[in-house]
C-alpha positions in Angstrom: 112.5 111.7 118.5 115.5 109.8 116.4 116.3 107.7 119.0 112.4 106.0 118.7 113.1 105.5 115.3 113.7 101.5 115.1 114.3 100.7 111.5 114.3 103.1 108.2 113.9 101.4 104.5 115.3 104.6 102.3 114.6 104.7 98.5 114.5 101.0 97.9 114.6 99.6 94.7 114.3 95.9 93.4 113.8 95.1 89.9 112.9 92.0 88.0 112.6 90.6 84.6 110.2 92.8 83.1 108.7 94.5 86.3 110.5 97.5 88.1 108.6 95.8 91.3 110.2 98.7 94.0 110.9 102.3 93.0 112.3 104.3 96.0 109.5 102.6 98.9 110.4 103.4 102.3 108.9 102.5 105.4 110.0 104.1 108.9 109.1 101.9 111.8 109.0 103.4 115.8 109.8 101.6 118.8 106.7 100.0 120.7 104.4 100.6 117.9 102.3 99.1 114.8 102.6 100.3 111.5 100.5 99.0 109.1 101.9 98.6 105.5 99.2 98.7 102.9 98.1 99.2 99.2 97.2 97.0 96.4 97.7 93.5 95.9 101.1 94.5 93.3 101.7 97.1 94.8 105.3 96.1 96.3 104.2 95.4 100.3 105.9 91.9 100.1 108.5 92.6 97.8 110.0 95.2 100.3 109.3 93.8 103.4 111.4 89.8 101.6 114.3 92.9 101.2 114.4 93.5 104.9 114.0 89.9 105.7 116.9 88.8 103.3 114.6 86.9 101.0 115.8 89.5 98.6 118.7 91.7 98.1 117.8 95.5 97.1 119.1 96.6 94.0 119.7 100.4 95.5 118.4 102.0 98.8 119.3 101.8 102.2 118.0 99.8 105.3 118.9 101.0 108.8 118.2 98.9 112.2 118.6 101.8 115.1 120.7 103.6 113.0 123.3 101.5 112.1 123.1 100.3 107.9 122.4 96.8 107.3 122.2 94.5 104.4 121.2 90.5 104.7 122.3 88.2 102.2 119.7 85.3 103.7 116.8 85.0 106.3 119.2 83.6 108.9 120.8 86.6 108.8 118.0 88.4 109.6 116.7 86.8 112.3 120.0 86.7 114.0 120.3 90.6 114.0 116.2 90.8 115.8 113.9 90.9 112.3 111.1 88.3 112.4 108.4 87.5 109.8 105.4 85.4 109.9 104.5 85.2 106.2 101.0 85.0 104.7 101.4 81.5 103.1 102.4 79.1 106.1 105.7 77.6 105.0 105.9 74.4 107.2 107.0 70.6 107.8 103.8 69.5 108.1 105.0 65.7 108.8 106.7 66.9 112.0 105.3 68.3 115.5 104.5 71.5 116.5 107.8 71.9 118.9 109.9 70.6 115.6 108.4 73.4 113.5 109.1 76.7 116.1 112.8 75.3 116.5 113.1 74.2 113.3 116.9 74.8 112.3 118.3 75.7 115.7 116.8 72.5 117.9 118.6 72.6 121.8 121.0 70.0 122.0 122.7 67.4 125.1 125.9 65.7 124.7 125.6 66.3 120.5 122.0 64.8 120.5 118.6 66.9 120.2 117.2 67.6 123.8 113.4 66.6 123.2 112.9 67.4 126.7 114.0 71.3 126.7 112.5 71.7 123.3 109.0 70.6 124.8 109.6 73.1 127.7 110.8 75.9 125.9 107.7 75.8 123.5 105.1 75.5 126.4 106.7 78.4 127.9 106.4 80.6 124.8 102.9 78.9 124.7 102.1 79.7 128.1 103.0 83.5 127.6 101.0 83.6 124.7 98.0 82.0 126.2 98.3 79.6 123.0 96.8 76.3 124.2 98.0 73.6 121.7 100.4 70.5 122.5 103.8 71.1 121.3 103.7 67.1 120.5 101.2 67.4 118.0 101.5 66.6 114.0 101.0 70.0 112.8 99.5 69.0 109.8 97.1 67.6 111.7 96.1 71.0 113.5 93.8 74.0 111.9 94.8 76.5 109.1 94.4 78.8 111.9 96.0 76.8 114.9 99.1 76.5 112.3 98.9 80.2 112.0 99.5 81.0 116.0 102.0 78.4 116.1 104.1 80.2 113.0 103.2 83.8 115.6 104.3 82.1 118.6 107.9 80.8 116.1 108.9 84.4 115.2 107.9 85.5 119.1 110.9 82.7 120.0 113.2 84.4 118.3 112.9 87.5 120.5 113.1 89.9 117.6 112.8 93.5 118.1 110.9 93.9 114.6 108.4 91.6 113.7 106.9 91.5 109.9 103.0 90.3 110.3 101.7 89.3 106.8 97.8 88.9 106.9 98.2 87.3 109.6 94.5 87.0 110.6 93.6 85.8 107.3 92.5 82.4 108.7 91.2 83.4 112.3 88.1 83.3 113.9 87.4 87.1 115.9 87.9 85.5 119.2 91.5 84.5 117.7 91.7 87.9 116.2 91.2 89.6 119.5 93.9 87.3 121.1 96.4 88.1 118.6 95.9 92.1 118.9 96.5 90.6 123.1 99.6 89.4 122.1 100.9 92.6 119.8 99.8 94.7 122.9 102.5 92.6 125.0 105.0 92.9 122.1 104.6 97.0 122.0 105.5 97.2 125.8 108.1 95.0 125.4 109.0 97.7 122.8 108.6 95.4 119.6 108.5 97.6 116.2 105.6 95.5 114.3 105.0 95.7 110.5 101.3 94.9 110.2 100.3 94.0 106.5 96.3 93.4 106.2 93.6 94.4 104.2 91.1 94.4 106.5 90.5 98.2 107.0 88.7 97.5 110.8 92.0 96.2 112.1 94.0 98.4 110.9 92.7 101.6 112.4 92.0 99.6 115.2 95.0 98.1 115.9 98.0 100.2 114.3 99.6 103.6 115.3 100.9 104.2 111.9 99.7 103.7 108.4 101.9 103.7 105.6 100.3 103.3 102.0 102.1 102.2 98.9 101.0 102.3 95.0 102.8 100.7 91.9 105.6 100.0 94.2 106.0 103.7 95.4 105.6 105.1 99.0 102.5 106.8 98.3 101.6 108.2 102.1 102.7 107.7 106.0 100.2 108.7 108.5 99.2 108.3 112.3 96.3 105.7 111.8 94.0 108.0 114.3 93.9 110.5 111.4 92.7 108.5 109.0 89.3 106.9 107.3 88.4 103.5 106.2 87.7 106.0 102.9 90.6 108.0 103.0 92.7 104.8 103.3 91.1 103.0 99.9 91.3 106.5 98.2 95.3 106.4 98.5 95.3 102.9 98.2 93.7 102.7 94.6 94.6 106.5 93.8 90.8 106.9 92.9 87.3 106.8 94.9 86.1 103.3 95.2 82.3 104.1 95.7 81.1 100.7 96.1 83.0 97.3 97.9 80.7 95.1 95.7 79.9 95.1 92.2 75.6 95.5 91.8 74.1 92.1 91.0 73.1 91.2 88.1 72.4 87.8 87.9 69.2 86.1 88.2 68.8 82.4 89.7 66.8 80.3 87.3 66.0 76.4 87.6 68.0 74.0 89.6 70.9 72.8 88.5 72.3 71.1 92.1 70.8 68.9 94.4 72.3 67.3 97.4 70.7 65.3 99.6 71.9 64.1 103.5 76.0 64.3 102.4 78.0 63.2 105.0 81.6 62.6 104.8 83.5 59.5 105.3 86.3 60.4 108.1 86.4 63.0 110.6 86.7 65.7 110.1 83.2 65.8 108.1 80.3 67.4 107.3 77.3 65.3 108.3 73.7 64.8 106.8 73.7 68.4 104.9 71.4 68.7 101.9 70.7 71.7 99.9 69.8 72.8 96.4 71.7 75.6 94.1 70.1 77.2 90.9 71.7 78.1 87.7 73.0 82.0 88.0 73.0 81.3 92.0 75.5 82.7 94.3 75.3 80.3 97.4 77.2 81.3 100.2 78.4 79.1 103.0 79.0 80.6 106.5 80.0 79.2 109.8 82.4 79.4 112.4 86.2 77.8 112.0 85.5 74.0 112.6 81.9 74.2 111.5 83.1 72.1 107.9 82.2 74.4 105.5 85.6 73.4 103.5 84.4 69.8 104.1 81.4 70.1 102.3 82.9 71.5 99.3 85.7 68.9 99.2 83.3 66.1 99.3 81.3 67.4 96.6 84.3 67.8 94.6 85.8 64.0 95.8 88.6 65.4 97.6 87.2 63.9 101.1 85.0 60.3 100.9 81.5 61.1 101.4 79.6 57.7 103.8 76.5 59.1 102.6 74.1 61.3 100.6 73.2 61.9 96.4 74.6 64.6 94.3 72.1 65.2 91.4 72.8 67.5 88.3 70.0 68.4 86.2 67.9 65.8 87.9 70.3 63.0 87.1 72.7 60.8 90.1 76.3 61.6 89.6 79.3 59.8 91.5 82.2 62.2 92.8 84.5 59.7 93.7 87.4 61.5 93.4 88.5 65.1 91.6 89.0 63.5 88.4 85.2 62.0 88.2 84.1 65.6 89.4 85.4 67.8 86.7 84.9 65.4 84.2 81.0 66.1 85.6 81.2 69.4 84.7 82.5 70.8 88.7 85.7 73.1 89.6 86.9 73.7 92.9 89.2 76.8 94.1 91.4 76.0 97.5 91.7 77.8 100.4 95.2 77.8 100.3 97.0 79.1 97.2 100.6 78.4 97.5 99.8 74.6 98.9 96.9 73.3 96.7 96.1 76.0 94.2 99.9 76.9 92.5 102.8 75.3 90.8 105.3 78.2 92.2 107.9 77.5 89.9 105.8 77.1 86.6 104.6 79.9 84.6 101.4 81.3 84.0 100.7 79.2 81.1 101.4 76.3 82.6 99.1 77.5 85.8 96.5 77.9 83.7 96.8 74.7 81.6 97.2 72.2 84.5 93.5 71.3 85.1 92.9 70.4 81.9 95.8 68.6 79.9 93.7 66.5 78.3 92.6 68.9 75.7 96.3 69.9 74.9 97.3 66.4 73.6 98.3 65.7 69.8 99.1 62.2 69.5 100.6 61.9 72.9 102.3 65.3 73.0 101.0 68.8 74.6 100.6 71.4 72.6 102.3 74.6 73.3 100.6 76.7 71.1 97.2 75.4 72.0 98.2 75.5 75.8 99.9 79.3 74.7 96.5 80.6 73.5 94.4 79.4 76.9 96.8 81.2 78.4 96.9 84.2 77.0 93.0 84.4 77.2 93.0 83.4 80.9 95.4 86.5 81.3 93.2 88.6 78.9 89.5 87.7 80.6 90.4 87.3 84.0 92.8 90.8 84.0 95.8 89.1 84.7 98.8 91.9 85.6 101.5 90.0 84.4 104.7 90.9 82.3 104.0 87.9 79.9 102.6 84.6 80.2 105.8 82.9 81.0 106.3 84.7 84.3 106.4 82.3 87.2 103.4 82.1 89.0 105.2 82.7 92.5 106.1 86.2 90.8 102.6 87.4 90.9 100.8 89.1 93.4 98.0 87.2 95.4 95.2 88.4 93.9 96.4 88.0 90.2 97.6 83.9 91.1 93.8 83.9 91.9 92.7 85.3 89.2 94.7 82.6 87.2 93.4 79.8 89.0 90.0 81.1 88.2 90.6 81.2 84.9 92.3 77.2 84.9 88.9 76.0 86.0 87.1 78.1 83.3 89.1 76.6 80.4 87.5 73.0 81.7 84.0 74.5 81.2 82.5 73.4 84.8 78.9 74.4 85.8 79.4 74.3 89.9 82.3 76.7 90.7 83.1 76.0 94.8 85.2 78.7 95.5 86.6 78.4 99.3 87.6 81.7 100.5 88.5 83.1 97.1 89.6 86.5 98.2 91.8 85.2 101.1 94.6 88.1 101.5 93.3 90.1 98.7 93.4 94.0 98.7 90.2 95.8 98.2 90.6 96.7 94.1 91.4 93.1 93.7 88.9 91.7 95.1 86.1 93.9 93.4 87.5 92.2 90.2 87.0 88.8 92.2 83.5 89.8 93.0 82.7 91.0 89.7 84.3 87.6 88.1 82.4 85.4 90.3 78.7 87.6 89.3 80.2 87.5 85.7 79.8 83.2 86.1 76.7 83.5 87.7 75.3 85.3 84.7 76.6 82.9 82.2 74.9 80.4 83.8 77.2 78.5 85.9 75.8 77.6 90.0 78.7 79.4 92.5 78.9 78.0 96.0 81.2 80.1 97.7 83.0 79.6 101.4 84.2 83.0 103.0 84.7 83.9 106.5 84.1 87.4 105.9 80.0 88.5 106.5 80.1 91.3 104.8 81.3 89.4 101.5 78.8 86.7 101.6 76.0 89.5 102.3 77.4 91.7 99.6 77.6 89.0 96.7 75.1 86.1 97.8 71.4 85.5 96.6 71.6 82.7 99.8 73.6 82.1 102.4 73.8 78.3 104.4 75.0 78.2 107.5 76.9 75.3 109.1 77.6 74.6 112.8 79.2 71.7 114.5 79.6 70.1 110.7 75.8 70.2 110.2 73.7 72.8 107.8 71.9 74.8 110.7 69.7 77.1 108.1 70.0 78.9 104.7 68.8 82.6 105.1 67.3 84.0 101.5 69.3 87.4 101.0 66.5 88.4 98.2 63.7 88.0 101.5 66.3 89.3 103.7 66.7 92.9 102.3 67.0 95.7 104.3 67.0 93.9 107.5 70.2 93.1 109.2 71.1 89.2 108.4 74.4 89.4 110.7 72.7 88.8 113.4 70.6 86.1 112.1 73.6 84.2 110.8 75.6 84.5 113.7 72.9 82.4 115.6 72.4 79.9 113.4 76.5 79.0 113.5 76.0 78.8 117.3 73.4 76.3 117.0 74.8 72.8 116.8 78.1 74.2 118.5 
C-alpha cells in the first residue's frame, strides 16, 4: 500500500570525473522493514545511499521521504528531516569520550555552558535501551573496533530517525554482537524504522531483511522479498554471471621454513603473550580467535607496530630485530591494516601516490622523487592487482573498498617483502572482490612469499588456509593442519580451541 511506502530514490544519477558512478538506481524503502541494498564492491551502493544522506547532491533523479520531494545540500540536513547513517569506516574523535562522540555537534547545554551531567544521562538511557553496556565516560579510542561500532549504532538511534542507512555494519562483530544488533533492528522495525541494510554477508541478509534490492555497474538490477530468494540467486544478480566456487583451488605448495617465532609477547596490554609458531615459504597461515583474543596484536608486533617484552623472530634461520615498521620492511615484512580509511589510505592522494608511499626510498634522484618512476609502479600496481580505476590519478577515497585494497596490496608488493600479514583483508568486500583477494593472496603464496592472514570469517580461513592458529585470551591455544583436516569439519574444532584460555 502507498502509504507504507517510506522513502523512494527514482532514476538517480551522479556522475564524476571519468566514472558515470549512478545511472537511474532506485531504491524503495517500506515502513517497519529491512531492505538490504547489495551488489559489487563499485557497484554504486554507497554512492547512492551519500545522495540521500546529503554527502552528495544527485545530478538528476528524484528522492521522496513519505511522499513529499526532498533534496539535502549537507548531512545536517538530513538528519534533521529523520535520515540516519552509520557508515562502514567509523568516522570519530577518538581523543574524546564516548558521550562526546554520540552528541557530537548538538551537546545539551545550561546557562550557555555544556551540561556534562544531561549528556551522561541521555547516553546511558539510549545505552540502556539498547542493552549496550559501555561507560559513556570512556576515551573511545581506547574502546574495541567493534565497541566503537555500537556506539556509532547507538549515535544514529539518538537522533530518532525514521530511516536509518546501516553500512556493513557487523563488519567488526563477534556473532553474539551480531545477534544483539539484529535485537536492536527488531525494536527499530516496531517502532516502524525503514532500515537500509548494506552487507555482504549473504546469511544475514536473508536472515535479517524483508527486502533485497540488488544493483550492478551502478544500475538497479533487481528488488525482491528476501524470503524468495537464494544465497545463489543473490550472487548470480550480483555478478550478472554464476560464481561456482567462493574460493579460488589452491595451488600453492608449502616448502621449507622461512619464519620462526618463538614465545612473543608484547610489551603493553593489550598483548599477545608467549606465542611461538613457524610459517613455510608458499604457506597460507591463518589466525582465528574470538574479538579480544590478540590476533591483530600478534601481527603488529611482528611488524614493530606494538613493543614486543619478549620472544625471537628468525628468518631463514637467522635473529632479526623488528623494532619498529621501518626495521620490519627493511627485513623483507609487509603488513595490511584492519582498518582502511584510518591506517591503510591517504584519502585525498591518488592512486599513484597510494601505491608509492611504502616505499619512497626507491623513487629518489638526488633528493627528489621521481614521477615517472613512481608513475610506472603505479600503473603496474593497477595492471597486476586489477585495479578498476579511471586513471592512476584518481583519489584513492574515490575507489570502491575492494579496489583501495587491492592498491594497498599492491604498495607492499612494490617493497618486495617475504611475510605478507594481512589482518582481515577482505573486511566489507563483496563476493567477486574478494575471489580476486583470495586468488591474489594464493598468487603470493606461489611465488614464494609466507602469508599470515587474520580474518574473522571461518569459512575464509578454511577456504584459503594450509594452517590455521588459534588464539584465546591473547595466547596461541592450537594450530589445526587444514591438509590433515580434510573432509572433517574443523569449525567445530576451532571454535573450542578460542574458548580455551577465555
Amino acid at each position: 500500500m502507498a502509504e507504507d511506502i517510506l522513502l523512494e530514490m527514482i532514476d538517480i544519477e551522479k556522475q564524476f570525473p571519468g566514472v558515470k558512478a549512478l545511472d537511474k538506481a532506485r531504491i524503495v524503502l517500506r515502513r517497519g522493514t529491512v531492505n538490504a541494498l547489495m551488489g559489487e564492491n563499485g557497484a554504486g551502493k554507497s554512492t547512492l545511499m551519500k545522495c540521500l544522506f546529503g554527502v552528495y547532491i544527485e545530478d538528476a533523479g528524484e528522492i521522496r521521504i513519505e511522499g513529499i520531494p526532498v533534496r539535502f545540500n549537507n548531512p545536517k540536513q538530513a538528519l534533521d528531516n529523520g535520515v540516519a547513517m552509520v557508515h562502514q569506516e567509523l568516522n570519530q574523535v577518538l581523543r574524546r569520550s564516548v558521550m562526546e562522540n554520540v552528541w557530537l555537534g548538538r551537546f545539551p547545554k545550561k546557562a550557555g555552558l555544556i551540561d556534562h551531567k544531561k549528556m551522561y544521562h541521555d547516553t546511558q538511557e539510549i545505552f540502556k535501551e539498547l542493552e549496550i553496556n559501555i561507560d559513556p565516560r570512556q576515551i573511545i579510542g581506547n574502546l574495541s573496533v567493534s565497541q566503537r561500532q555500537m556506539v556509532e549504532i547507538a549515535k544514529a538511534v539518538s537522533y530518532d530517525a525514521k530511516i536509518l542507512v546501516l553500512d556493513e555494519p557487523t563488519s567488526s562483530l563477534t556473532s553474539q554482537e551480531v545477534e544483539h544488533l539484529f535485537r536492536i533492528i527488531e525494536k527499530l522495525k516496531k517502532r516502524g524504522v525503514g532500515m537500509i541494510y548494506i552487507s555482504h554477508k549473504m546469511e544475514e541478509i536473508l536472515r535479517i531483511s524483508d527486502d533485497v534490492t540488488i544493483m550492478r555497474d551502478g544500475k538497479w538490477i533487481a528488488t525482491k522479498r528476501a524470503a524468495d530468494l537464494t544465497t545463489d540467486e543473490i550472487i548470480k544478480l550480483m555478478v550478472g554471471r554464476d560464481l561456482q566456487e567462493r574460493f579460488p583451488p589452491k595451488t600453492n605448495t608449502p616448502a621449507e621454513v622461512l619464519l620462526k617465532v618463538e614465545h612473543l609477547t608484547g610489551r603493553f596490554e593489550p598483548a599477545c603473550r608467549d606465542v611461538s609458531f613457524e610459517l613455510r615459504k608458499g604457506e597460507i597461515l591463518g589466525v582465528a580467535g574470538l574479538v579480544g583474543s590478540r590476533r591483530t596484536e600478534v601481527l603488529e608486533t611482528l611488524f614493530g607496530l606494538a613493543k614486543k617484552s619478549e620472544g625471537k623472530i628468525y628468518l631463514h634461520g637467522k635473529e632479526i630485530r623488528n623494532d619498529n615498521p621501518k626495521q620490519a620492511i627493511k627485513n623483507g615484512f609487509a603488513m595490511l591494516t584492519e582498518e582502511r580509511r584510518a591506517t591503510g589510505i591517504i584519502p585525498l592522494q591518488s592512486i599513484t601516490f597510494n601505491s608509492a608511499m611504502a616505499n619512497f626510498r626507491a623513487y629518489l634522484n638526488l633528493g627528489l622523487l621521481s614521477g615517472r618512476r613512481m608513475e610506472h609502479d603505479a600503473q603496474w600496481v593497477i595492471s597486476s592487482m586489477r585495479v578498476k580505476t579511471p586513471t592512476s590519478k584518481t583519489h584513492i577515497k574515490s575507489l570502491s573498498g575492494g579496489n583501495q585494497q587491492k592498491v594497498i596490496i599492491g604498495r607492499w608488493l612494490l617493497t618486495k617483502p617475504e611475510v605478507l600479514l594481512l589482518d582481515e583483508p577482505t573486511r566489507g568486500i563483496d563476493v567477486g572482490a574478494k575471489y580476486d583477494i583470495y586468488q591474489l593472496i594464493i598468487d603470493l603464496a606461489n611465488n614464494g612469499k609466507g602469508v599470515i592472514v587474520v580474518s574473522s570469517e571461518m569459512p575464509e580461513l578454511i577456504g584459503i588456509c594450509d594452517r590455521i592458529m588459534v588464539m584465546s585470551g591473547g595466547r596461541l591455544a592450537g594450530i589445526v593442519d587444514m591438509r590433515a583436516q580434510q573432509g572433517q569439519d574443523v569449525q567445530e574444532e576451532i571454535m573450542r580451541l578460542a574458548a580455551k584460555y577465555v
